[in-house]
RODO-2510 file (C-alpha; in nm, 4 decimals, decimal comma):
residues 244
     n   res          X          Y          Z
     1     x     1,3062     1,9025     6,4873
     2     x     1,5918     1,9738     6,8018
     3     x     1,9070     1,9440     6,6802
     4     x     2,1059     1,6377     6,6763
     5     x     2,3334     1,5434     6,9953
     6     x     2,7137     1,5089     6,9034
     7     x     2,6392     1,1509     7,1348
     8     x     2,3810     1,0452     6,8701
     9     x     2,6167     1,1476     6,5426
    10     x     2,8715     0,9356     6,7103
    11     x     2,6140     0,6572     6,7255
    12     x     2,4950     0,6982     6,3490
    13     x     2,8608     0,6847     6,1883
    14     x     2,9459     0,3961     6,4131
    15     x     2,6547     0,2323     6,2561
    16     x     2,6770     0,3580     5,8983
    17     x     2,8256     0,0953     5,6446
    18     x     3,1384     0,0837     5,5348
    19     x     3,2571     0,2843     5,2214
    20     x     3,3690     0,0963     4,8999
    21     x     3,6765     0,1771     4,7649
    22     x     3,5726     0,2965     4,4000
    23     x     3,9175     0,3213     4,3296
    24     x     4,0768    -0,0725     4,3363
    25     x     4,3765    -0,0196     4,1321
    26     x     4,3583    -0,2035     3,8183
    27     x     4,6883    -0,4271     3,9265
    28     x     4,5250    -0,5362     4,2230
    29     x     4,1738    -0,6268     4,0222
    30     x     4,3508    -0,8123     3,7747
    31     x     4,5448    -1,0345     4,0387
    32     x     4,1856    -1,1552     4,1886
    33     x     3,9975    -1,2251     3,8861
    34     x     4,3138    -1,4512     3,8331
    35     x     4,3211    -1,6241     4,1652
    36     x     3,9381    -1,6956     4,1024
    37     x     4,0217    -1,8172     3,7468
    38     x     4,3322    -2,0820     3,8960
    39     x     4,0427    -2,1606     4,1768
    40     x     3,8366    -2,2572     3,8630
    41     x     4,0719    -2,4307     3,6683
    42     x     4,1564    -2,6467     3,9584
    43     x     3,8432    -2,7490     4,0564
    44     x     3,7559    -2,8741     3,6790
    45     x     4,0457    -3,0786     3,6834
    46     x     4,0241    -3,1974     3,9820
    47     x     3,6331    -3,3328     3,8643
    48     x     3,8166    -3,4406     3,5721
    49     x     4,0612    -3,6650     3,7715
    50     x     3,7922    -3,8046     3,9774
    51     x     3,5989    -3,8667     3,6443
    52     x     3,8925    -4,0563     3,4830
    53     x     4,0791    -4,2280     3,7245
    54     x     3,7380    -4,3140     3,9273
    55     x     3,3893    -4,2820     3,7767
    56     x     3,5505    -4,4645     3,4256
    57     x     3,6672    -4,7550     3,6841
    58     x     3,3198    -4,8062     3,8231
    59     x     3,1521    -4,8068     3,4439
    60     x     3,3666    -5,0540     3,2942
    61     x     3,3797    -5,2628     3,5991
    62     x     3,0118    -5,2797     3,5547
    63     x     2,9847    -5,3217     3,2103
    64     x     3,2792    -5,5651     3,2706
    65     x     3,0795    -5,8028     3,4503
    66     x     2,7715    -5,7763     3,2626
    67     x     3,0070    -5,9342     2,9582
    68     x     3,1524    -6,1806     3,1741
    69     x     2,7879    -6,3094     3,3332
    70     x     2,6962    -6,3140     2,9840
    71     x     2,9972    -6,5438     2,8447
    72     x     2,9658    -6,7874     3,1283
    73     x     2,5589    -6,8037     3,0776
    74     x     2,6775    -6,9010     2,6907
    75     x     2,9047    -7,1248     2,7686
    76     x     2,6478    -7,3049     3,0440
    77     x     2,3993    -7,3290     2,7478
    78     x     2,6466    -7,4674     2,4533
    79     x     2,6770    -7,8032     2,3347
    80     x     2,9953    -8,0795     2,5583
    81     x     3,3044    -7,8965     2,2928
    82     x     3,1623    -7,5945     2,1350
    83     x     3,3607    -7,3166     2,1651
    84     x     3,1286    -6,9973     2,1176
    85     x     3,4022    -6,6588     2,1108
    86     x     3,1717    -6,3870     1,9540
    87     x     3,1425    -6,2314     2,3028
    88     x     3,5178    -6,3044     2,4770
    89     x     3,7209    -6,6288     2,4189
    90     x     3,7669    -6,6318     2,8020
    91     x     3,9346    -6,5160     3,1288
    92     x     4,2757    -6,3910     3,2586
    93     x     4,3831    -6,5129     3,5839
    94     x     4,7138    -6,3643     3,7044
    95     x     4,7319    -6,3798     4,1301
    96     x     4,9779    -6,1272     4,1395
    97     x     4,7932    -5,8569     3,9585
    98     x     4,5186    -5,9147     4,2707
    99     x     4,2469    -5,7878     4,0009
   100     x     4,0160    -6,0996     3,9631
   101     x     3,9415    -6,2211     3,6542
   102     x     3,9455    -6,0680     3,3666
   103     x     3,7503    -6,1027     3,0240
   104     x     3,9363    -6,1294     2,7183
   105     x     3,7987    -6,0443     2,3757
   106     x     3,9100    -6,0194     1,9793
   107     x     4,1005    -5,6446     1,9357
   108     x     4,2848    -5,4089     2,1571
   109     x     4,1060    -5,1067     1,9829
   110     x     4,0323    -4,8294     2,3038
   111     x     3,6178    -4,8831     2,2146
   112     x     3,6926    -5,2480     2,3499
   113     x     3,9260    -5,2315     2,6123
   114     x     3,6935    -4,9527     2,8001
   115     x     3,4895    -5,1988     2,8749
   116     x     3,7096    -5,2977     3,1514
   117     x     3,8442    -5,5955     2,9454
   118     x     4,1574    -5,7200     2,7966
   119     x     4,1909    -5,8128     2,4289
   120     x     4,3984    -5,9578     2,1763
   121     x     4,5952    -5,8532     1,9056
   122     x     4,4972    -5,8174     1,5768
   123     x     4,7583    -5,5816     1,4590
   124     x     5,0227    -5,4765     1,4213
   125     x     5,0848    -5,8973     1,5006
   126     x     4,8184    -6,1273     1,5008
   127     x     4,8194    -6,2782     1,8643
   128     x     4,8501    -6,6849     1,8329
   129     x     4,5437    -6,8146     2,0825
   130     x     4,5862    -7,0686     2,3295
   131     x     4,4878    -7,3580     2,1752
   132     x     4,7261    -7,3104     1,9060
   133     x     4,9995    -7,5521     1,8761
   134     x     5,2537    -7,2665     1,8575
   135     x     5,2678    -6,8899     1,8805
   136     x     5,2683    -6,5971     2,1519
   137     x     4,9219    -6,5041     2,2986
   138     x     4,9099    -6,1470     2,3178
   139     x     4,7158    -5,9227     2,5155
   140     x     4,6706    -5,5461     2,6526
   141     x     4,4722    -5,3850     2,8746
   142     x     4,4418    -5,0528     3,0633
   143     x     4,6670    -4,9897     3,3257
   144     x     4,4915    -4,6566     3,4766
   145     x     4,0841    -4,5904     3,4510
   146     x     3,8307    -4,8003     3,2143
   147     x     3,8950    -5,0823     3,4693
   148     x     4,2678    -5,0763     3,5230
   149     x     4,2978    -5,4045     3,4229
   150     x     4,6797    -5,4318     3,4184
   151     x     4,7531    -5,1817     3,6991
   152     x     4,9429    -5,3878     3,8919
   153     x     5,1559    -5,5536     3,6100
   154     x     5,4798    -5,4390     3,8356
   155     x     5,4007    -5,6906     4,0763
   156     x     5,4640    -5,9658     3,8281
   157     x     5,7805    -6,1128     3,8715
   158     x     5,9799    -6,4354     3,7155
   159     x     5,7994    -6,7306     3,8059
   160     x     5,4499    -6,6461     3,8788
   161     x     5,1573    -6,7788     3,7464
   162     x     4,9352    -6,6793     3,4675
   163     x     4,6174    -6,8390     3,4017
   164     x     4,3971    -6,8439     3,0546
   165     x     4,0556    -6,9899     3,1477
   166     x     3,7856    -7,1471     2,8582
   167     x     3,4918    -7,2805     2,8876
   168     x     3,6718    -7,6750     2,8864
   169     x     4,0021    -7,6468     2,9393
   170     x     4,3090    -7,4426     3,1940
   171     x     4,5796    -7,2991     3,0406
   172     x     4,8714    -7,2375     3,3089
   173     x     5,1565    -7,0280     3,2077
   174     x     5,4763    -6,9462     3,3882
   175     x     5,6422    -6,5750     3,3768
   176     x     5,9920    -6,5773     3,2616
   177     x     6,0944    -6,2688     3,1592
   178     x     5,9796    -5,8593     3,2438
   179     x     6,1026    -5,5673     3,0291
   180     x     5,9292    -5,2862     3,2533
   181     x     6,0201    -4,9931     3,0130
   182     x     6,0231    -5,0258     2,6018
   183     x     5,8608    -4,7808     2,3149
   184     x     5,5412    -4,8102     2,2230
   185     x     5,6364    -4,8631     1,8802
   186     x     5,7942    -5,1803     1,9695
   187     x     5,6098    -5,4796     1,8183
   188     x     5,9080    -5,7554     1,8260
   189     x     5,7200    -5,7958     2,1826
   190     x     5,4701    -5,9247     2,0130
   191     x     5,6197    -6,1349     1,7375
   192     x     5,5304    -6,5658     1,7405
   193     x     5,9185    -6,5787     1,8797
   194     x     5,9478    -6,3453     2,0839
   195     x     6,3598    -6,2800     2,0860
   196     x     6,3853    -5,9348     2,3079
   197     x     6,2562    -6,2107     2,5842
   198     x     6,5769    -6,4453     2,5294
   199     x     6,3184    -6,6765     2,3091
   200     x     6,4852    -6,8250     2,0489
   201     x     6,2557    -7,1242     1,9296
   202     x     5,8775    -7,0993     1,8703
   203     x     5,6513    -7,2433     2,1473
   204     x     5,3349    -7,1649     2,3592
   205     x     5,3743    -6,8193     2,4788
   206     x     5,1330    -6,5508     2,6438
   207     x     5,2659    -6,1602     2,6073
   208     x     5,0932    -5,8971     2,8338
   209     x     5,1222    -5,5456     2,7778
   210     x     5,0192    -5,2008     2,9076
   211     x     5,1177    -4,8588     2,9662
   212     x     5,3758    -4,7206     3,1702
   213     x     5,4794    -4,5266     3,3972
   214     x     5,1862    -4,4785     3,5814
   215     x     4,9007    -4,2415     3,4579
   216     x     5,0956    -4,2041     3,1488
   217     x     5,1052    -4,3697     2,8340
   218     x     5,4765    -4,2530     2,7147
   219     x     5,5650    -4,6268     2,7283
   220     x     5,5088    -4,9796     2,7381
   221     x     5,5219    -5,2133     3,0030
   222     x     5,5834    -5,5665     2,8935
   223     x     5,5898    -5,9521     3,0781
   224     x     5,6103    -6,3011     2,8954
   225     x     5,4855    -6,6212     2,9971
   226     x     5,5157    -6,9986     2,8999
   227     x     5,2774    -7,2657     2,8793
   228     x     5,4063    -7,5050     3,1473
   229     x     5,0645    -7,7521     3,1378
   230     x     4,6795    -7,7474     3,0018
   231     x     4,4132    -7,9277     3,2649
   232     x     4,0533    -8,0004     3,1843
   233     x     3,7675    -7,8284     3,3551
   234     x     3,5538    -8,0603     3,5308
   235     x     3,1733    -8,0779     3,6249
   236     x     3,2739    -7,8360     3,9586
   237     x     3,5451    -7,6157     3,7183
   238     x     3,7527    -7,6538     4,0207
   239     x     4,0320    -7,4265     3,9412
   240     x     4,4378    -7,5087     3,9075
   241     x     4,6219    -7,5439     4,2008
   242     x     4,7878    -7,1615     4,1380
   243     x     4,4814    -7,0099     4,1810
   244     x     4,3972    -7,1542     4,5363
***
């Protein structure tokens, strides 16, 4: 075969491929398999983000109002006076919060309130309930994913409305005091008279709680309501005035 044209070597090495370097200094290899690692790492908790602040919003809102349909079918079907709480002793109504309503059942246990509800206390105080003739109704909910119930509890302020609806009768309470920052150790919030809220006699009270700041749960976010007036639900359950 002739002999190979210096034009035509030119042509071949232009076209060869590259040449790896075999020799990467171990420095340099190191630094990329830990850029790929951080590029990881990120991405899992950003899914993880999106899974707790999102995804756990849109299951408990659903299973949320599959426990709510099912109260008000209950209550549709019970007896003029029965009062049927094995599912939720009714709903939550605060217009400031802008979250709707919101079920409330016996317990404040994490397996409960992940259903995108708000519950009760049991313990460390036993919550009073509204139909009590004294004592502070107590309640918590999740301020950030599982419904984020109480996320906007910082937009309650002194004088707005809070709203316990059962199946016959409106419960309207009337915010008094806020304490936006206290341990979460701190049960005199939830004591019958509650004193850290300038209380000093017993009366009708409602006591929400959360977590604070936001995205944390380092703290506890407190407001306190009184009863101010109970109305009837009628044949239409046309709803108090502070809910039009």
């Amino acid at each position: 075969m002739a002999a190979r044209t210096q034009q035509q070597e030119e042509q071949t090495d232009e076209s060869a491929p590259p040449v790896r370097n075999r020799d990467r200094h171990p420095v340099a290899t190191a630094i990329s398999v830990f850029g790929e690692l951080l590029i990881t790492a990120g991405l899992v908790l950003g899914l993880f983000v999106v899974y707790s602040l999102w995804w756990t919003n849109v299951l408990a809102d659903r299973e949320a109002k599959k426990q709510s349909h099912s109260v008000r079918d209950h209550w549709a079907d019970e007896e003029p006076g029965a009062l049927d709480t094995k599912d939720g002793i009714g709903f939550l109504h605060v217009p400031a919060m802008k979250n709707g309503e919101v079920l409330i059942k016996k317990g404040t246990d994490t397996k409960i309130l992940n259903d995108g509800v708000a519950g009760y206390y049991t313990d460390p105080v036993k919550s009073a309930l509204p139909w009590d003739k004294q004592g502070n109704f107590t309640l918590a909910a999740h301020r950030d994913g599982h419904g984020a119930k109480f996320h906007n509890i910082d937009k309650v302020k002194t004088g707005d409305a809070v709203v316990f609806e059962t199946k016959d009768t409106w419960y309207v309470y009337k915010v008094f005091k806020e304490l936006p920052e206290t341990s979460k150790y701190n049960v005199k919030v939830l004591q019958p008279v509650p004193k850290e809220a300038g209380v000093k006699k017993p009366g009708r009270y409602i006591t929400l709680t959360t977590c604070t700041p936001v995205y944390t749960s380092r703290y506890r976010y407190i407001v306190w309501g009184e009863l101010v007036r109970t109305e009837k639900v009628d044949k239409d359950r046309t709803v108090p005035a502070e809910l039009r």
